[in-house]
Biotite code that builds the C-alpha atoms (Angstrom):
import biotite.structure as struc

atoms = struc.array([
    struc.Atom([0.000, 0.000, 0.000], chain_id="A", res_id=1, res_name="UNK", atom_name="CA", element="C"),
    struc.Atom([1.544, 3.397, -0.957], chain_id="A", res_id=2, res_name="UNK", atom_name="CA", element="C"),
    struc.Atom([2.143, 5.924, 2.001], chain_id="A", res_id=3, res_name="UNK", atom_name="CA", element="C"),
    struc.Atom([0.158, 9.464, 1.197], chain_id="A", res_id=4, res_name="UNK", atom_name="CA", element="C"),
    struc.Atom([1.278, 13.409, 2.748], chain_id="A", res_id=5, res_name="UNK", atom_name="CA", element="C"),
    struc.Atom([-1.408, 14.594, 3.418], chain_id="A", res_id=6, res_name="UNK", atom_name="CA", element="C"),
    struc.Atom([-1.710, 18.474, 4.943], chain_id="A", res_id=7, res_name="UNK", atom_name="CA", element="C"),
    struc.Atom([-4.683, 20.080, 7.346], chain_id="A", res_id=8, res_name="UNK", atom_name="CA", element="C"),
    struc.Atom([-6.533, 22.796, 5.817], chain_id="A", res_id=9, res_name="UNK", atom_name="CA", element="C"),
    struc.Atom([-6.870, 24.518, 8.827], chain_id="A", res_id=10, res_name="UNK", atom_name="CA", element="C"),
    struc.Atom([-3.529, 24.027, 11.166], chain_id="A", res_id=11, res_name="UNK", atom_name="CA", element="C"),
    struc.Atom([-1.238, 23.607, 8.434], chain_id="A", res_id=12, res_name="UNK", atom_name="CA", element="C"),
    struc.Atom([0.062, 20.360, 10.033], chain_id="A", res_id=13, res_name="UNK", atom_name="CA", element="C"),
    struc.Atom([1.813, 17.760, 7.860], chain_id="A", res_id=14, res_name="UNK", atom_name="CA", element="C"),
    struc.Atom([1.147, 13.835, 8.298], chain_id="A", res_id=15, res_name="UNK", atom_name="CA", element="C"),
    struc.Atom([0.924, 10.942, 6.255], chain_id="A", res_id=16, res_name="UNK", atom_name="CA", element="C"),
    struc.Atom([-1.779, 8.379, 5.544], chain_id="A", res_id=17, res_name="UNK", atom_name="CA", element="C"),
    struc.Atom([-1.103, 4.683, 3.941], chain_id="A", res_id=18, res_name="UNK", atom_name="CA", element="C"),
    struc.Atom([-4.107, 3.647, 2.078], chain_id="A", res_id=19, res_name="UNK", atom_name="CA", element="C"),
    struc.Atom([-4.862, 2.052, -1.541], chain_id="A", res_id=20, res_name="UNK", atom_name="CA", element="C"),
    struc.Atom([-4.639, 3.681, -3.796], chain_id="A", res_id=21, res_name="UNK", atom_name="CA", element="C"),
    struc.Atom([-8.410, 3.020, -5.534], chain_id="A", res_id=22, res_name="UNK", atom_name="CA", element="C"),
    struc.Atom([-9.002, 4.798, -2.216], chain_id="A", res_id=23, res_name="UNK", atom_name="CA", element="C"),
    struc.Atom([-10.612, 7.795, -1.246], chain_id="A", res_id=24, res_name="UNK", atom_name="CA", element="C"),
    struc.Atom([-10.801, 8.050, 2.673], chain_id="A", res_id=25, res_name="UNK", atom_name="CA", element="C"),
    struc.Atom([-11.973, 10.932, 4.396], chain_id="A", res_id=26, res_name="UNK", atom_name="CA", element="C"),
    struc.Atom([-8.652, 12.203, 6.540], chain_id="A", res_id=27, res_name="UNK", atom_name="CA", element="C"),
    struc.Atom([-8.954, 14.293, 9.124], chain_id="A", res_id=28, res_name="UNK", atom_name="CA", element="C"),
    struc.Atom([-6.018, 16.049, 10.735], chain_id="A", res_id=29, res_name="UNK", atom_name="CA", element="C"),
    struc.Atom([-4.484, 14.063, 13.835], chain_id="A", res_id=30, res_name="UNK", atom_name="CA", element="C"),
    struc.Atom([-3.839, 17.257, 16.328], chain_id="A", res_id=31, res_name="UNK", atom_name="CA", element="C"),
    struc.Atom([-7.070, 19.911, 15.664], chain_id="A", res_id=32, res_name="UNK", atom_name="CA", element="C"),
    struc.Atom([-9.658, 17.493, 13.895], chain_id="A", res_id=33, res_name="UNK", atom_name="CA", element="C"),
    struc.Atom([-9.503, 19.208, 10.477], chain_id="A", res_id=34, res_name="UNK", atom_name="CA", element="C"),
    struc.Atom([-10.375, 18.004, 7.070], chain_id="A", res_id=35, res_name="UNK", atom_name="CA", element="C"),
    struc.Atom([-6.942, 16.937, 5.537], chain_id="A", res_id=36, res_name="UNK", atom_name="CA", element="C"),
    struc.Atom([-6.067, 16.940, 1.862], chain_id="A", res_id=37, res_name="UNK", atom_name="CA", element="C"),
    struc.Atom([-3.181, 15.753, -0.247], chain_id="A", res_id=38, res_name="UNK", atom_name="CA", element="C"),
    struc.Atom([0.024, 17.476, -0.175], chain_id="A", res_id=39, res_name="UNK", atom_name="CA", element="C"),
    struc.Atom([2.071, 17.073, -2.917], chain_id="A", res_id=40, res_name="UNK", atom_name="CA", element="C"),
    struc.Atom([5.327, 14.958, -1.903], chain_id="A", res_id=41, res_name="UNK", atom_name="CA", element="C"),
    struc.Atom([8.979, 16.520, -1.972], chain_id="A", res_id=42, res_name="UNK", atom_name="CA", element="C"),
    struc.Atom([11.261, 14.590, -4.152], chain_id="A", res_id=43, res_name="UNK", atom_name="CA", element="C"),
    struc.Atom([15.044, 14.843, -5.013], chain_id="A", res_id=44, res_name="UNK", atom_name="CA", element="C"),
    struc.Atom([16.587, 15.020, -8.013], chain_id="A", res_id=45, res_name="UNK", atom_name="CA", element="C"),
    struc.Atom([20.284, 14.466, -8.733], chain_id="A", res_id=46, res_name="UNK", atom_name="CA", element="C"),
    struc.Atom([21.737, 15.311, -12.271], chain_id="A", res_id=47, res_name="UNK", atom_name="CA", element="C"),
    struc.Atom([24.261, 12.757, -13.446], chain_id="A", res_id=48, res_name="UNK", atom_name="CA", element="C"),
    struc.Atom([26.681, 12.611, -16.381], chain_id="A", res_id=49, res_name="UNK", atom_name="CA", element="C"),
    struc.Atom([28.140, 15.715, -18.584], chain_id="A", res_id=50, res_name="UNK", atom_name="CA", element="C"),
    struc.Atom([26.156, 18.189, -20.087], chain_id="A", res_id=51, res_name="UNK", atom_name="CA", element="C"),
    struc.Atom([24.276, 19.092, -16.962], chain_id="A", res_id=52, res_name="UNK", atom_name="CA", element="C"),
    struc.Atom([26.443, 21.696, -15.579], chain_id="A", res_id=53, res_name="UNK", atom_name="CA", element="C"),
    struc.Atom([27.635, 25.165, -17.521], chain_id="A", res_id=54, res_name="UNK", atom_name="CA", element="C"),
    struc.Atom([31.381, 24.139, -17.795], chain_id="A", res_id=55, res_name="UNK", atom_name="CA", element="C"),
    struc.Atom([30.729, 20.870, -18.954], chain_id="A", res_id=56, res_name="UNK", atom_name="CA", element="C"),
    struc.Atom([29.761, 21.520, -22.342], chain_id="A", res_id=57, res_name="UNK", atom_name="CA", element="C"),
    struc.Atom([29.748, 25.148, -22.902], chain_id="A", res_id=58, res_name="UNK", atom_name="CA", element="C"),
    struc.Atom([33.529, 25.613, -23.299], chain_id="A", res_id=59, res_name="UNK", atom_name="CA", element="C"),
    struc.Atom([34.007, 23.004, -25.321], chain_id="A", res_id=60, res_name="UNK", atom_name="CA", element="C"),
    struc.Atom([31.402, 24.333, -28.089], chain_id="A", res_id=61, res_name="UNK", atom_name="CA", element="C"),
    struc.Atom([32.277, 27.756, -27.581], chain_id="A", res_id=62, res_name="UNK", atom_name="CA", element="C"),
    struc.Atom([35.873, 27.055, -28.734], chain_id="A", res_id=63, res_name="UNK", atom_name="CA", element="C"),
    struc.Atom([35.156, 24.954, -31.668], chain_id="A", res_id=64, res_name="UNK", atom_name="CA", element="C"),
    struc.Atom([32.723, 27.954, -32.932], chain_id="A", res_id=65, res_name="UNK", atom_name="CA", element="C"),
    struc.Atom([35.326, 30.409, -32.260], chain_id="A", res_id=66, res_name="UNK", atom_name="CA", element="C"),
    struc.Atom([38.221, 28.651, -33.767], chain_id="A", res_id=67, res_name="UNK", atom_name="CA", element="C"),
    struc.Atom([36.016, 27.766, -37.424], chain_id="A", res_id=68, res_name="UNK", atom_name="CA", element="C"),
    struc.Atom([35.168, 31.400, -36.935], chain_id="A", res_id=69, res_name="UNK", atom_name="CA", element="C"),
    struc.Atom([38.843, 32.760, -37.115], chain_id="A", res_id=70, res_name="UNK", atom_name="CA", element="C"),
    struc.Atom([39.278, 30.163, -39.605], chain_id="A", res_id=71, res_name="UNK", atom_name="CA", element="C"),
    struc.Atom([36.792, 31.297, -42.420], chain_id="A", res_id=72, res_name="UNK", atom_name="CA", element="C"),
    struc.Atom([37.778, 35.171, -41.697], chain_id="A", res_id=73, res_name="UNK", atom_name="CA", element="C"),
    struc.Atom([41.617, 34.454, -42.547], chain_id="A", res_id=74, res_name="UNK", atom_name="CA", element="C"),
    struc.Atom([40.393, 32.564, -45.799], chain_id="A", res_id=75, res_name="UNK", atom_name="CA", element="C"),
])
């Protein structure tokens, strides 16, 4: 069963629910009583391999369009 944030609409406090997910359960908030709703989850992302930074590919490219540039002008 998949594990659900939900957040109160009137405390603001954060929680989470495990329930199908076919389901549609009425949550209420576990400290004032609330109606709860779903919160959408916080997930990480991590970049891997080249071309995801600016020195990774930019120099590179910027020096081969610089050096066929020089190159055509001195023709």
């Amino acid at each position: 069963m998949p594990i659900y944030r939900y957040v109160c609409q009137e405390c603001g406090h954060e929680f989470t629910v495990m329930h199908g997910m076919n389901e549609t359960p009425e949550v209420f908030c576990e400290k004032c009583g609330g109606v709860a709703k779903k919160g959408i989850g916080r997930v990480g992302i991590a970049f891997k391999g080249s071309g995801f930074y600016i020195n990774d590919s930019k120099s590179s490219s910027t020096s081969k369009s610089t050096t066929s540039t020089t190159g055509s002008n001195s023709k």
